[in-house]
N, C-alpha and C positions, 0 to 999 in steps of 0.2 A: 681962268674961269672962276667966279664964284658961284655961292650956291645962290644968290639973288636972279640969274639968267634964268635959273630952272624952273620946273616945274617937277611936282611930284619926287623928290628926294625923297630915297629909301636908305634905312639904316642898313649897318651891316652887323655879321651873326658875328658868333665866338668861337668857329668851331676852325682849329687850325692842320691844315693840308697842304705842304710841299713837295713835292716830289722832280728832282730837275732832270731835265732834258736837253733842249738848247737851248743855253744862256752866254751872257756877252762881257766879259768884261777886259777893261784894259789896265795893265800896271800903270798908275801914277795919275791916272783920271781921274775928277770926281763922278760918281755915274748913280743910276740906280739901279738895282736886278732886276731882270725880265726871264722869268723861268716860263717858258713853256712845255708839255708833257703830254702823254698821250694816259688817259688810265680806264679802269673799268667801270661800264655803263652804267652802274651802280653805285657810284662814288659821284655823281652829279651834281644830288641834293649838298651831300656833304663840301664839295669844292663849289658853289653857289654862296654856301654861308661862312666860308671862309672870309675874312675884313681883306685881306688882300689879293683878293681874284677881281680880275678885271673883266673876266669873259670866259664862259662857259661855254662849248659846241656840243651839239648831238649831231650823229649823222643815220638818215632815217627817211623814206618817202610818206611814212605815215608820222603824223605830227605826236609829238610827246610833249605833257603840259608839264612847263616850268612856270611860274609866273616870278617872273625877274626879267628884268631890262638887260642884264650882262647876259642872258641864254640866248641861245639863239641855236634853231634846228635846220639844218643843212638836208635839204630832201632827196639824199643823194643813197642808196643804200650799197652797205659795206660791206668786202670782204672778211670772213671770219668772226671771232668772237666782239661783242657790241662793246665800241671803244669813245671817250669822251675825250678833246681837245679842251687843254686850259692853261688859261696863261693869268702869271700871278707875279707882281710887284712885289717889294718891298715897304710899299706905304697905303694906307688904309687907305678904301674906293669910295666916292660916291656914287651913287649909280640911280637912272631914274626916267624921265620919257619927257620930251618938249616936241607937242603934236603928233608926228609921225614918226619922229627919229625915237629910237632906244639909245644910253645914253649909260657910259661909267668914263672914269677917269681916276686917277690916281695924281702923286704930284709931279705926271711928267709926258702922260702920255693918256690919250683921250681915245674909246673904242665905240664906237655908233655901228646902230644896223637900220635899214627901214626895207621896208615890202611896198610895192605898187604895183595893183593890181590893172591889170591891161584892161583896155574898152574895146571891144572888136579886136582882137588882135593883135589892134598895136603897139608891138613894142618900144617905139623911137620914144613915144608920146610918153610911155611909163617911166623908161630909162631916162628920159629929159626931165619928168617930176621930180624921181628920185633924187639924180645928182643935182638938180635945183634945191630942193632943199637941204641937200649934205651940205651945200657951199654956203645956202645961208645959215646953216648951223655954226660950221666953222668959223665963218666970218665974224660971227659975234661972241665967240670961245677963246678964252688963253692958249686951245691949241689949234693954230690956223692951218699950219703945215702938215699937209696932206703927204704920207709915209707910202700906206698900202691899201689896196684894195681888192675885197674878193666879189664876183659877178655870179647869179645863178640865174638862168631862165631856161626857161622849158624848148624844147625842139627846134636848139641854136641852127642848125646848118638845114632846118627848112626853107621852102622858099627857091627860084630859082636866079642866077643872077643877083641884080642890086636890090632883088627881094628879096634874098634871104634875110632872117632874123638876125643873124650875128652883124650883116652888113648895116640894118636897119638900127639893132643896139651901137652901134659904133657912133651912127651920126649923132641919134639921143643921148650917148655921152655928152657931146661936145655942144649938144644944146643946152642939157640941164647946165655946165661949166660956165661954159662964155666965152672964159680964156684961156685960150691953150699956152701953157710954157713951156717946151719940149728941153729948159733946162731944169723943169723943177716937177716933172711927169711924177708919178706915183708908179711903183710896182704894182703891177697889176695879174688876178687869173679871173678871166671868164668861161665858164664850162655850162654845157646843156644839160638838164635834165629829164627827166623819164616818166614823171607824176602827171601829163597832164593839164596841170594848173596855168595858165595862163596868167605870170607873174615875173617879176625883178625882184629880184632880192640883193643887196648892195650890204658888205660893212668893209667897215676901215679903222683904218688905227693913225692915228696922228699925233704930234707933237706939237711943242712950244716953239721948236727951232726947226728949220730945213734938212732934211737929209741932204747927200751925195745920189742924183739917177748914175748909175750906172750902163754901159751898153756893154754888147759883147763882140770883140772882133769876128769871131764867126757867122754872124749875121746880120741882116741891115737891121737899122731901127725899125721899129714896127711903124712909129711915126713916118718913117724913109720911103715905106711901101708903095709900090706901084700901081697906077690906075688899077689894075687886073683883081685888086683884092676889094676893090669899092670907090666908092664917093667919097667917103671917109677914111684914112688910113687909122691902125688903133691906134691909141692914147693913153699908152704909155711907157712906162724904163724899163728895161731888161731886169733890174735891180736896183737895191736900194740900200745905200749908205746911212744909215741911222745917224742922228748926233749920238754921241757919244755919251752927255749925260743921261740918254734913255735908260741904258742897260741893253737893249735892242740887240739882236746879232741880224746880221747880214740877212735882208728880205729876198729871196728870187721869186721872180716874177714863173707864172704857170713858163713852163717850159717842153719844148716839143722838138721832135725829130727835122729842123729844119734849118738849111746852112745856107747862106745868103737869106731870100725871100723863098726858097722855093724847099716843099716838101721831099722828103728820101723815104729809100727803101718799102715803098707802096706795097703794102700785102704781110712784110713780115713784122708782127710787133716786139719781137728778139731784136732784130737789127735796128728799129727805134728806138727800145730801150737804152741800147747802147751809145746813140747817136743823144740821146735825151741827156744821159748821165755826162757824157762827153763836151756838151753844152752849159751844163750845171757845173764841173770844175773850169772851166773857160774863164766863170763869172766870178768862181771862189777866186782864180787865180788873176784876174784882174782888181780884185776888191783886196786883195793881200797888200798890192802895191801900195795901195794907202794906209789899210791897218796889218800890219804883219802878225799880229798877234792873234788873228781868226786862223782856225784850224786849216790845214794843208790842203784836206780831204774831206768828204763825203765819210762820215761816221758816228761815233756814241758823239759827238758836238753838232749833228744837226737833226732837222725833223722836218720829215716828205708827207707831202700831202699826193700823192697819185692817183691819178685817174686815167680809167679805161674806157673805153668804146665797148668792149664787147665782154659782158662779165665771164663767158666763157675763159678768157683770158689770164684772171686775176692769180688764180694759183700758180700759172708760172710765171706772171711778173714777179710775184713774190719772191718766192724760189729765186730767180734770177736777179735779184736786189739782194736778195741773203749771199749768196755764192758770190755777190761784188763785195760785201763783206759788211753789210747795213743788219743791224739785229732786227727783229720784229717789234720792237720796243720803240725804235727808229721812224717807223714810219706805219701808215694806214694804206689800202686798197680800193676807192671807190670807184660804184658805176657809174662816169659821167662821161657825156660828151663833148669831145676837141671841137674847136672852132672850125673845123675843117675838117672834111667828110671820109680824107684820105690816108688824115693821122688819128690813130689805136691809141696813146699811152701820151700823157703831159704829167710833168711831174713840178712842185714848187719846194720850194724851203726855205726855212730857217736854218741859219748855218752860222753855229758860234763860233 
């Protein structure tokens, strides 16, 4: 990418903020650092004008003004004290807007978000703009290779049947796309939220080089899925193998209580949890095979993004992730909606 593609190039501050959490590295690689970290709601501004932040999160149903292309507000609201995600390179960021997309990169890895807002309702139509224009973004970017992806729209499992919303976002994936490669799928979480708004909210993170998709023996591909889940089956990898020059550690895709295609444990979200986590080292432990040198286990080397159905919930998920031996440093609590009406608790991570 140069800066001649862009538009609106914004400088970067002086003000320096690291603090690590899950990071990647391998002995005898060349690579770059990728520190992502959870910190206080109040350290925003500060880690914004940091030169080597590539993206800033709020998590919030009411909006909070950053004005910056790398922020971006996640309308999901959270359990406990007001927590910021941020992820931070080693190499100074440009960062800046081309049309619709928001827009940072660094020298190795490229982070976009864009919003589309629905016309009557329809989601397919908004979800088909969005990833239309992520792909014509990339397509003319030094970073083509499409890594991860995170999904938000409002009231996923309305709808009944191949009307529901999530069924509806599935196929508007694969229209904004064009082309499916189910060897070079992106991790992916799509979760519902609670504000109302009638909107898509789409970012990602990509590279210069392809990752590794990953699947997991305990489940079919999501791709794999049987008529019974829609028209469209999802679109995308269980997990993600980062190149190695990123810095990157190990993406897992949103993750849920379900072995083969079909959901467990209906009604308890203890025994999902369990069944969630269960899932989550499945993936650690098929992605060792290729890099051994990522951690064994779920712990101070990764960082969970969880979401619940039912906020009533949240304090003993917590609890119950503490007791698995994850600090609260580790991970965040939000109220969102599973793609599926019958599972409580999905969890993602970073996992260095």
């Amino acid at each position: 990418m140069t800066p001649g593609h862009w538009q609106q190039i914004h400088g970067m501050g002086n003000s320096n903020l690291f603090m690590q959490q899950a990071t990647a590295a391998q002995p005898g690689t060349p690579h770059s650092v990728f520190r992502a970290s959870y910190l206080p709601g109040q350290q925003a501004a500060a880690a914004l004008a940091d030169p080597r932040t590539l993206a800033v999160f709020g998590f919030n149903p009411e909006p909070t003004c950053h004005n910056a292309p790398h922020w971006l507000q996640v309308p999901l609201a959270m359990h406990g004290a007001d927590r910021i995600e941020v992820w931070q390179g080693d190499s100074a960021v440009e960062h800046g807007t081309s049309g619709a997309v928001q827009w940072s990169h660094n020298a190795e890895l490229l982070f976009t978000s864009i919003e589309v807002a629905e016309v009557d309702g329809d989601i397919e139509t908004a979800t088909a703009t969005a990833y239309a224009a992520l792909s014509e973004f990339l397509s003319h970017s030094d970073y083509p290779s499409l890594l991860r992806t995170w999904n938000y729209l409002d009231a996923i499992t309305e709808g009944d049947d191949d009307n529901e919303r999530y069924r509806r976002f599935c196929l508007g994936r694969v229209r904004g796309l064009q082309v499916v490669d189910h060897a070079a799928m992106p991790a992916a979480t799509c979760i519902g939220c609670f504000d109302g708004r009638r909107r898509v909210q789409v970012y990602s993170l990509s590279a210069r080089q392809p990752g590794t998709p990953l699947e997991n023996p305990r489940q079919v591909s999501a791709y794999a899925y049987p008529r019974q889940y829609g028209p469209q089956s999802p679109s995308f990898a269980r997990a993600m193998l980062p190149p190695l020059t990123t810095g990157l550690p190990l993406l897992q895709s949103g993750t849920a209580a379900i072995v083969g295609h079909r959901s467990q444990h209906h009604g308890s979200v203890a025994m999902q949890l369990d069944e969630t986590l269960t899932n989550l080292q499945s993936l650690i432990d098929g992605a060792r095979l290729q890099r051994p040198a990522l951690a064994s286990h779920l712990g101070e080397q990764s960082l969970l993004k969880v979401y619940v159905r039912n906020p009533q919930d949240a304090a003993a998920v917590s609890l119950q992730l503490q007791q698995r031996g994850l600090t609260e440093s580790s991970f965040i609590v939000l109220h969102g909606e599973v793609c599926r009406a019958e599972l409580l608790v999905e969890i993602e991570g970073l996992h260095g």
